[in-house]
VOBA-226173 format. One record per residue (C-alpha): residue in one letter; x, y, z. Coordinates in nm, 3 decimals. Example, Ala and Ser with C-alpha at 12.3 -4.5 7.8 and 13.67 -1.06 7.14 Angstrom:
{residu=A; c1=1.230; c2=-0.450; c3=0.780}
{residu=S; c1=1.367; c2=-0.106; c3=0.714}
END
This chain:
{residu=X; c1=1.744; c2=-0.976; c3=-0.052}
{residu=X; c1=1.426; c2=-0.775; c3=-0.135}
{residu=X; c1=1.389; c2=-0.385; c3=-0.070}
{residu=X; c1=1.070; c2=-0.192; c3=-0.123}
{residu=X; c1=1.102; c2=0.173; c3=-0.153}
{residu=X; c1=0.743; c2=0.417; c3=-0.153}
{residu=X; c1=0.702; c2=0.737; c3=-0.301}
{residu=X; c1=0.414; c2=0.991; c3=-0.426}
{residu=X; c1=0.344; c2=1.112; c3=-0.049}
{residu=X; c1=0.284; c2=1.469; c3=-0.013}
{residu=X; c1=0.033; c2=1.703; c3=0.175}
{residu=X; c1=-0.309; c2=1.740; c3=0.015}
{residu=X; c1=-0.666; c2=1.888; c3=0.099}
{residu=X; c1=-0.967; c2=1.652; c3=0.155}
{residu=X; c1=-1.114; c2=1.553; c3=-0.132}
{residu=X; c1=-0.780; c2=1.544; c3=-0.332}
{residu=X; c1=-0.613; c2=1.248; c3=-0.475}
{residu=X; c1=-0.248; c2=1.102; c3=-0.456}
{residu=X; c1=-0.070; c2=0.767; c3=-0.646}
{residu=X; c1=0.161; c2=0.626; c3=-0.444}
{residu=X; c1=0.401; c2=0.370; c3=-0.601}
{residu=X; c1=0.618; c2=0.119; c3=-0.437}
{residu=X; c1=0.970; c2=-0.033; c3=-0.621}
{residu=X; c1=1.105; c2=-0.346; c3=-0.555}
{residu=X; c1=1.481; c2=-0.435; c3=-0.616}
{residu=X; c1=1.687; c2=-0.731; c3=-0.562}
{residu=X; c1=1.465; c2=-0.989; c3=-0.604}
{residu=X; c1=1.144; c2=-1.058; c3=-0.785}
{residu=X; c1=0.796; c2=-0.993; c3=-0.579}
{residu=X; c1=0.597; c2=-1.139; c3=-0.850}
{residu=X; c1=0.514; c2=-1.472; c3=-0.702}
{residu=X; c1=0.337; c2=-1.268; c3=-0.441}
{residu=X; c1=0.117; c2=-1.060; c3=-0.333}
{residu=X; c1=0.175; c2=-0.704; c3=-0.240}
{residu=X; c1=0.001; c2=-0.532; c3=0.071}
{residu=X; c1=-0.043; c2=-0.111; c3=0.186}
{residu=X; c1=-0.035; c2=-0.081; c3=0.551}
{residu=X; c1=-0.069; c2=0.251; c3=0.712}
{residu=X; c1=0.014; c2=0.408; c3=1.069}
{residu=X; c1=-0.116; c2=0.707; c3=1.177}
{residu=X; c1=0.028; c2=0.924; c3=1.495}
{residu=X; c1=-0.049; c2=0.734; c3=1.840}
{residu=X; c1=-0.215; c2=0.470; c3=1.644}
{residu=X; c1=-0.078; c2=0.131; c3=1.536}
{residu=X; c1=-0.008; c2=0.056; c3=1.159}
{residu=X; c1=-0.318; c2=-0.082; c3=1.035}
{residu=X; c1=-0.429; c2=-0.298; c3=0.658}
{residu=X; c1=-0.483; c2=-0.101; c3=0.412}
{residu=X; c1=-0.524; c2=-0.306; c3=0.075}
{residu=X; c1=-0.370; c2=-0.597; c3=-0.037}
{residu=X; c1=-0.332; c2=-0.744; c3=-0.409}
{residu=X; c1=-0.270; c2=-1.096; c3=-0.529}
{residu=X; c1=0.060; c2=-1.201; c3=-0.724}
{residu=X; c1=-0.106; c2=-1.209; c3=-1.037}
{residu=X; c1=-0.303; c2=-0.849; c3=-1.020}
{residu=X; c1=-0.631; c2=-1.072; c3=-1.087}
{residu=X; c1=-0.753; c2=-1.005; c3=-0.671}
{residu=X; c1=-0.786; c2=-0.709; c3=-0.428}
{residu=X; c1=-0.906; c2=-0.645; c3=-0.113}
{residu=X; c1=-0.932; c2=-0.366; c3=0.125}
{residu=X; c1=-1.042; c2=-0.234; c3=0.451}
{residu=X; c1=-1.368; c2=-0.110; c3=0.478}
{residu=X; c1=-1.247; c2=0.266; c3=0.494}
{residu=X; c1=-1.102; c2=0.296; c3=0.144}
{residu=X; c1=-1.354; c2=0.107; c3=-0.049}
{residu=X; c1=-1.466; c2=0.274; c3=-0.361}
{residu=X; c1=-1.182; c2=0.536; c3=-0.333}
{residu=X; c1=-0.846; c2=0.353; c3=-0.282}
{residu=X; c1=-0.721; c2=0.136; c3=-0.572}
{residu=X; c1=-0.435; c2=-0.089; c3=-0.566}
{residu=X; c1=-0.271; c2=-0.239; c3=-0.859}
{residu=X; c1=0.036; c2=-0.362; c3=-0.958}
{residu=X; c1=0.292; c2=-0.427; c3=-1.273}
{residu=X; c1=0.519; c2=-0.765; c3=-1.232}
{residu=X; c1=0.752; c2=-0.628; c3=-1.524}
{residu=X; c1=0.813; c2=-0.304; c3=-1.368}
{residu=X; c1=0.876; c2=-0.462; c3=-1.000}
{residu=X; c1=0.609; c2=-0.219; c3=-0.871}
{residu=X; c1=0.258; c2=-0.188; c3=-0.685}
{residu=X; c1=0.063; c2=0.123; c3=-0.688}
{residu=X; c1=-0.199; c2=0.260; c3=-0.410}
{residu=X; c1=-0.458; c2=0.543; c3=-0.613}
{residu=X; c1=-0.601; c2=0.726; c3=-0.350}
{residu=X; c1=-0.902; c2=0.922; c3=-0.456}
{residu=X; c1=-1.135; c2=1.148; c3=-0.226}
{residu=X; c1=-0.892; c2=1.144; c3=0.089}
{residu=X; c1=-0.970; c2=1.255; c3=0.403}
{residu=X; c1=-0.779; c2=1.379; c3=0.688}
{residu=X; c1=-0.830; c2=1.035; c3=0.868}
{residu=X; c1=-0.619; c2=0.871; c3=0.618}
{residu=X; c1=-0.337; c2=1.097; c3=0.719}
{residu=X; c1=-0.075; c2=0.834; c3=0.793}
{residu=X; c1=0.286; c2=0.700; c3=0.708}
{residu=X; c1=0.225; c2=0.431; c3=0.418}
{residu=X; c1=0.405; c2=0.146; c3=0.406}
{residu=X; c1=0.410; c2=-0.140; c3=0.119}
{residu=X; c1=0.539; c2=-0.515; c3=0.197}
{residu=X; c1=0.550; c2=-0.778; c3=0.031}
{residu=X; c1=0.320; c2=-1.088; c3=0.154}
{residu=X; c1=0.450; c2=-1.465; c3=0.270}
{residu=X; c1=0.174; c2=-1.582; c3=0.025}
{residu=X; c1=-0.014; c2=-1.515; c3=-0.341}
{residu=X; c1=-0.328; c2=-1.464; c3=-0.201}
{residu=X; c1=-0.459; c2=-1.117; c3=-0.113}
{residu=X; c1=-0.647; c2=-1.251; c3=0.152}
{residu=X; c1=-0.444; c2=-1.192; c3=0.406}
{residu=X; c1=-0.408; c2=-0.870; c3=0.651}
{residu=X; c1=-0.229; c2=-0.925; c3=0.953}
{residu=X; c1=0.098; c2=-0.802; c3=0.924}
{residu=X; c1=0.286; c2=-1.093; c3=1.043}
{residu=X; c1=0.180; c2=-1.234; c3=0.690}
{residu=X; c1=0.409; c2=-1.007; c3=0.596}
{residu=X; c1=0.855; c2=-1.048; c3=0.521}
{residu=X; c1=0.945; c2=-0.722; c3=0.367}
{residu=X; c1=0.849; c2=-0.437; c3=0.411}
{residu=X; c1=0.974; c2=-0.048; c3=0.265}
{residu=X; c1=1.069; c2=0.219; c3=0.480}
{residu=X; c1=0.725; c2=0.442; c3=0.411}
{residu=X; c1=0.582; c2=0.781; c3=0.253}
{residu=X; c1=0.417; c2=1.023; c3=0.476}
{residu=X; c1=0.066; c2=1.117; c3=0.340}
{residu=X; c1=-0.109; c2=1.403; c3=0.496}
{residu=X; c1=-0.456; c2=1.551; c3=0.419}
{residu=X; c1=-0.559; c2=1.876; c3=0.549}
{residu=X; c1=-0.950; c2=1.998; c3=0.606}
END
């Protein structure tokens, strides 16, 4: 019905940025919004940032304000994470899904219904 697919992952030193983008395919996403989860090793997979369907709202966890930016493009079928000034705590598998609703007010991730199968993003130092 809907897959999401991530790429741009990679290994980076602090301080270093990385775009990751997210494709959707079989059905349109535009109708709603678009969320970046993350899990890092022993951890569970936490928020990240979320944007509404129209690209007009975001909202993020407190850790990546001011140096994560998400965005999207409804003609394209994609959403975008620009990660500036990483640090080795935001080493973590990144996911995208796509949200039950337009708002980007919403973080749990049972708001949630599709979700891609991840990039691995590590920072070193």
């Amino acid at each position: 019905q809907l897959q999401l697919v991530e790429s741009g992952g990679g290994l980076v030193r602090s301080g270093d940025s990385l775009r990751l983008s997210c494709a959707a395919s079989g059905q349109s996403f535009s109708s709603y919004a678009m969320g970046w989860f993350r899990q890092a090793p022993g951890k569970e997979r936490e928020f990240v940032a979320a944007i509404d369907w129209s690209g007009g709202d975001t909202y993020y966890v407190d850790s990546v304000k001011g140096r994560f930016t998400i965005s999207r493009n409804n003609a394209k079928n994609t959403v975008y994470l620009q990660m500036n000034s990483l640090k080795p705590e935001d080493t973590a598998f990144y996911y995208c899904a796509r949200s039950q609703y337009g708002s980007a007010r919403r973080y749990a991730q049972t708001d949630y219904d599709y979700w891609g199968q991840g990039t691995q993003v590590t920072v070193s130092e």
